[in-house]
Residue, then its C-alpha position, 0 to 999 in steps of 0.5 A: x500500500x506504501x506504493x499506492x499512497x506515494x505523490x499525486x497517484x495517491x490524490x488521484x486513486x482517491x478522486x476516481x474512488x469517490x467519483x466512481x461511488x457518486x457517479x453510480x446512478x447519476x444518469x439514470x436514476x429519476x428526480x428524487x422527491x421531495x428536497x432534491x426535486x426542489x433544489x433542482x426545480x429552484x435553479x432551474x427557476x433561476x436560469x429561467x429568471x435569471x434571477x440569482x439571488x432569490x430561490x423559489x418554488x414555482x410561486x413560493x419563496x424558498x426561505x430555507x437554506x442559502x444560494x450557493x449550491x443553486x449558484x453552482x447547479x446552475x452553472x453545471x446546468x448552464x455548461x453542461x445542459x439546459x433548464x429547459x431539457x429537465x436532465x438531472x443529471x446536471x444538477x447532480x454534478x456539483x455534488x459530485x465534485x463536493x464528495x472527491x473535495x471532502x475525499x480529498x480534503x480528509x487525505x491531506x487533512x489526515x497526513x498530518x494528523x495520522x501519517x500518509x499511509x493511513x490517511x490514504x487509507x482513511x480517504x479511500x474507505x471514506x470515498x467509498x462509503x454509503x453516505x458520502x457516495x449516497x450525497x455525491x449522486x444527489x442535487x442538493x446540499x450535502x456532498x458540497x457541504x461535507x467538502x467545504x467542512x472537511x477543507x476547513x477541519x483539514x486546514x484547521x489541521x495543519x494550522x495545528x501542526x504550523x501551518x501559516x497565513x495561507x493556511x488561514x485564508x483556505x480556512x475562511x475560504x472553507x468557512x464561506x462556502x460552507x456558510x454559502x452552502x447550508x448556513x450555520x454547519x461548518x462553522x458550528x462543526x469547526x467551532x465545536x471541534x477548536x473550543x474542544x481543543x482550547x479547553x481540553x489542551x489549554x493552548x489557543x496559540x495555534x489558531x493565532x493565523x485565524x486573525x490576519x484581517x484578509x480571512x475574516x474579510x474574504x469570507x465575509x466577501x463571500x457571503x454578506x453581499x447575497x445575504x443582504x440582496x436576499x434580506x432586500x429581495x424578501x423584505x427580511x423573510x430569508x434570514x427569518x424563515x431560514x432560522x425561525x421556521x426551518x432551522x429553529x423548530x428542528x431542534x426544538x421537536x422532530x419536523x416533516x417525521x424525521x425524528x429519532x432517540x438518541x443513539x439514532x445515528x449510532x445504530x446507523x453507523x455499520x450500514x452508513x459508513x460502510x465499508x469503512x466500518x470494517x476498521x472503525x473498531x480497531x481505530x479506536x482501540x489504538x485511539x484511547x490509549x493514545x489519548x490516556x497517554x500511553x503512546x508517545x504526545x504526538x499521537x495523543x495530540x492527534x487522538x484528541x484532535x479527531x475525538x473533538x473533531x467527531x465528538x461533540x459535533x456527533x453528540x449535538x445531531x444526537x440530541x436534536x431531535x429532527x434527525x436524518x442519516x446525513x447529518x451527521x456526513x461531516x463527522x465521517x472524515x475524522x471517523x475514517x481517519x480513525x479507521x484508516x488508523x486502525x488499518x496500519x496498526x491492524x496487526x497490534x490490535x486486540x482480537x476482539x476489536x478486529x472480531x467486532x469490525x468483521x461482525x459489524x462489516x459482515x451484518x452490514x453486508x448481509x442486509x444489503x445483500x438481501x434488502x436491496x434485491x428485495x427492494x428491487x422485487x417490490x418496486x420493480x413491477x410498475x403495475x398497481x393493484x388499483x390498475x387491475x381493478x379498474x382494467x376488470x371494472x370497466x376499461x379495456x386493455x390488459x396489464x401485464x404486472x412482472x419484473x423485467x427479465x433482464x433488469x432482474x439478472x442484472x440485479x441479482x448479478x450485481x448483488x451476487x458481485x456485492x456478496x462475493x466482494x464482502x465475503x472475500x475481504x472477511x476472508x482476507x482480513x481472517x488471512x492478514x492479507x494487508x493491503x488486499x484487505x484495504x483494496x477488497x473493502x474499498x471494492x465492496x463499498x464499489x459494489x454497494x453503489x454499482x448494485x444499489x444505484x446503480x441497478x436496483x433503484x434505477x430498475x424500480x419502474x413503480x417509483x418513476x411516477x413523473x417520468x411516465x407523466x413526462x413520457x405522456x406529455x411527450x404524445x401531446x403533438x400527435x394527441x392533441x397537436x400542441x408540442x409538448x413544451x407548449x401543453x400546460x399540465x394540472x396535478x392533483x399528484x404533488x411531488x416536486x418531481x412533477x414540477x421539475x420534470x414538466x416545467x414551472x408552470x405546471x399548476x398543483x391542487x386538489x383534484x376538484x382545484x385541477x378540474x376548475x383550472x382546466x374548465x377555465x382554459x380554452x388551450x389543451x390542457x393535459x390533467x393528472x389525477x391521483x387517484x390514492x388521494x381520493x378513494x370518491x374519485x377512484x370509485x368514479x373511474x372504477x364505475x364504484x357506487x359510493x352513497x354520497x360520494x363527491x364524485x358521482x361516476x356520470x357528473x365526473x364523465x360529463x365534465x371530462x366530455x365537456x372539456x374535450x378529452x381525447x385521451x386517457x393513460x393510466x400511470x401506475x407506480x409508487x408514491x415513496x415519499x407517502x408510502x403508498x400504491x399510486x395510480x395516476x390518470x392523464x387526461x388530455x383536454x380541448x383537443x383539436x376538433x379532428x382529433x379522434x376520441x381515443x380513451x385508452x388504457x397504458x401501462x408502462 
């Protein structure tokens, strides 16, 4: 491993890893709902606008978190696509870059902390894990917000072992993107992680190159030109939302049923630092000793630094009670250089450290193994029941539920891969095979990625609910002989998703809201009507009788037959983020008038 951890080869190894794990996915996974569809729908907005210094939702101000990752989707966007071709895979592409800095930034962070070759180590298991490689696929804050957060730890790093003024100004630099791109986090991570060190060690001497003038003025360079156009633009509402109403009552009370005990993250730990676990338990039996001293002061100083790096930080997401796996991503840099450690000292390790890593590794494994496939049976037919029933009630066509042969090999022989990978490092570490070990764990974690993202969730058809909306919306110039992009659709189905994938005009409400809006109109109209929200409705297409129902079945026909419908596609899937069967019905409406009548089933 000596040879792989010398020079610049080192930085690339680390920089492919960390792509290879974002990228798995990235082109051909859908919008995900809700808060990635609503960053990319946002910037999407501001390239339309070209407004970039406020950040809506269609209509509505989204006063949550700050510009800086819109500010780099757009220019992904900008470079790379479109807002008007909806790809989201542009949107994806800073993250991307966030998760190979934070990689990158953990290596030379970790060489003065715990040496080169375990810090190479650390870089590389923590480029590969779940949640790191998890954010760096997905358009939103996270990945971009661990790099700049481990770019200042690592600075504040080297500041500790002597670094100087330029030292310094890379951490304010750090600092203002961090604070550009999720508010208070880096500064409250970096914070933490100095006033531990001051009061635990007594010495504030090292932080002295903090106060040359020109890195307090760069960060706020950075950040108080935005903050005070958006305070004007908003009339005050960014900075009171921002911290009254989105950051304040998450740590008073679990928001949007995200909450969790204490404990929470711990429990998640073996699943979302994987593979990186397989080392975490031997780095901290090599870490406490060296913090009561046993090991020469180097190594203490060291072993304090990355306990008030990962500690109080891990204890405060603990203790809110909102809680999300990935809140606590800035925290997994030092864990890794703590597992990076215990990899180099693996042969000094008491065997019950190196049994508990394998048996965390191992049941890790065993649940990916068996839960991501089963995943994939479930929402790999895209055919609901809801589907089938109203196909026996009352319409023609057939439904033909089942997996798709090919993806279904393609998944299992993904997952076969993942279990042979896994399997083969826990017979390597049983062997002492050294760096072996290292490479097949790195590999593992590969594979968790290409297996998952990669091929079971790209496979799972029933959740891709907007993008058979957009697939319809496609047929509009033969249906109605409008274009596509020109044809204005009204949802009672409200993910994000839809938004993004139609276009900001798309119109959201109750179904009732949708109906009205279309009668209003004299230009098509292409309706989608969510049926799972509406069991009244859902018996009118099924030709149910429900006593007092709000939708009679022959006033519901009527008012489609006033509107002109010329088309009806029945969409079946999953709405994930309700947990729920979901069946959608598109209707195309005001046709032209040589436009045949044509309802009809289609189940994709």
């Amino acid at each position: 491993m000596i040879e792989l951890s010398r020079g610049l080869r080192a930085c690339f190894i680390i920089a492919a890893i960390a792509a290879a794990a974002a990228l798995a996915g990235i082109f051909t996974l859908p919008p995900l709902d809700r808060d990635e569809s609503r960053f990319a729908q946002a910037t999407a907005q501001m390239l339309e606008s070209g407004n970039l210094v406020e950040i809506n939702f269609q209509d509505e101000e989204r006063n949550k978190k700050p510009v800086g990752i819109h500010w780099l989707q757009a220019a992904s966007v900008a470079a790379l696509s479109s807002a008007e071709a909806r790809e989201i895979w542009a949107y994806r592409i800073p993250s991307m870059f966030g998760a190979i800095l934070a990689a990158l930034a953990c290596f030379w962070g970790g060489q003065r902390l715990v040496g080169r070759e375990a810090a190479f180590a650390g870089a590389a298991l923590f480029a590969a894990t779940v949640m790191l490689g998890i954010e760096g696929g997905i358009a939103k804050t996270d990945a971009v917000l661990a790099g700049a957060t481990t770019l200042a730890l690592a600075a504040l790093a080297n500041l500790r072992a002597g670094g100087g003024r330029k030292t310094a100004l890379l951490f304010w630099f750090a600092l203002g993107l961090g604070v550009l791109i999720k508010g208070p986090v880096t500064p409250m991570v970096a914070g933490l992680t100095a006033v531990t060190l001051v009061i635990w060690e007594r010495e504030w001497r090292w932080l002295k190159p903090l106060l040359f003038w020109a890195g307090p003025v760069l960060a706020v360079v950075m950040v108080l030109p935005w903050i005070v156009s958006i305070q004007i633009a908003t009339e005050g509402n960014f900075l009171r939302e921002a911290l009254g109403v989105d950051m304040g009552p998450k740590i008073i009370s679990a928001q949007e049923r995200h909450g969790g005990w204490p404990g929470y993250y711990l429990l998640l730990l073996p699943l979302t630092f994987f593979p990186a676990i397989l080392f975490l338990v031997p780095g901290l039996t090599r870490l406490v000793p060296a913090v009561r001293g046993r090991i020469d002061a180097d190594t203490a100083r060291t072993a304090r630094f990355l306990i008030a790096w990962a500690l109080p930080t891990w204890i405060v997401f603990e203790l809110m009670p909102t809680k999300l796996p990935h809140y606590v991503l800035p925290t997994y840099p030092a864990l890794a250089l703590i597992a990076g450690w215990g990899f180099v000292e693996l042969t000094k390790t008491a065997n019950w450290a190196r049994w508990t890593g394998w048996a965390l590794f191992g049941l890790a494994a065993l649940v990916f193994a068996i839960f991501v496939p089963a995943i994939f049976m479930t929402f790999g037919d895209g055919t609901s029941r809801d589907v089938l029933a109203l196909v026996q009630a009352s319409f023609d066509g057939t439904a033909e539920p089942g997996l798709s042969p090919a993806m279904t090999a393609l998944v299992l022989a993904a997952a076969a891969v993942f279990a042979g990978l896994a399997a083969a490092t826990l017979i390597a570490g049983w062997l002492r095979a050294g760096s072996v070990v290292l490479v097949l764990a790195v590999l593992s974690g590969l594979g968790w990625h290409v297996m998952t993202r990669g091929a079971a969730l790209p496979g799972a058809e029933a959740v891709r609910l907007a993008e058979r909306v957009r697939a319809v919306r496609e047929m509009s110039e033969e249906i109605a002989h409008i274009a596509p992009h020109d044809i204005v659709a009204a949802s009672s189905y409200t993910e994000p998703s839809l938004v993004f994938s139609l276009g900001t005009q798309t119109y959201l409400g109750s179904a009732e809201d949708v109906l009205v809006f279309a009668e209003a109109r004299e230009a098509p109209t292409l309706l989608v009507l969510d049926l799972s929200r509406d069991e009244d409705l859902r018996a009118a297409f099924a030709g149910e009788s429900r006593p007092g129902s709000a939708w009679p079945e022959h006033d519901l026909f009527d008012r489609l037959n006033t509107l002109g419908d010329c088309h009806r596609a029945w969409l079946p899937g999953t709405n994930y983020s309700r947990g729920s069967d979901t069946t959608l019905v598109a209707v195309f409406t005001r046709c032209q008038p040589d436009t045949p009548h044509i309802p009809e089933l289609d189940v994709q």
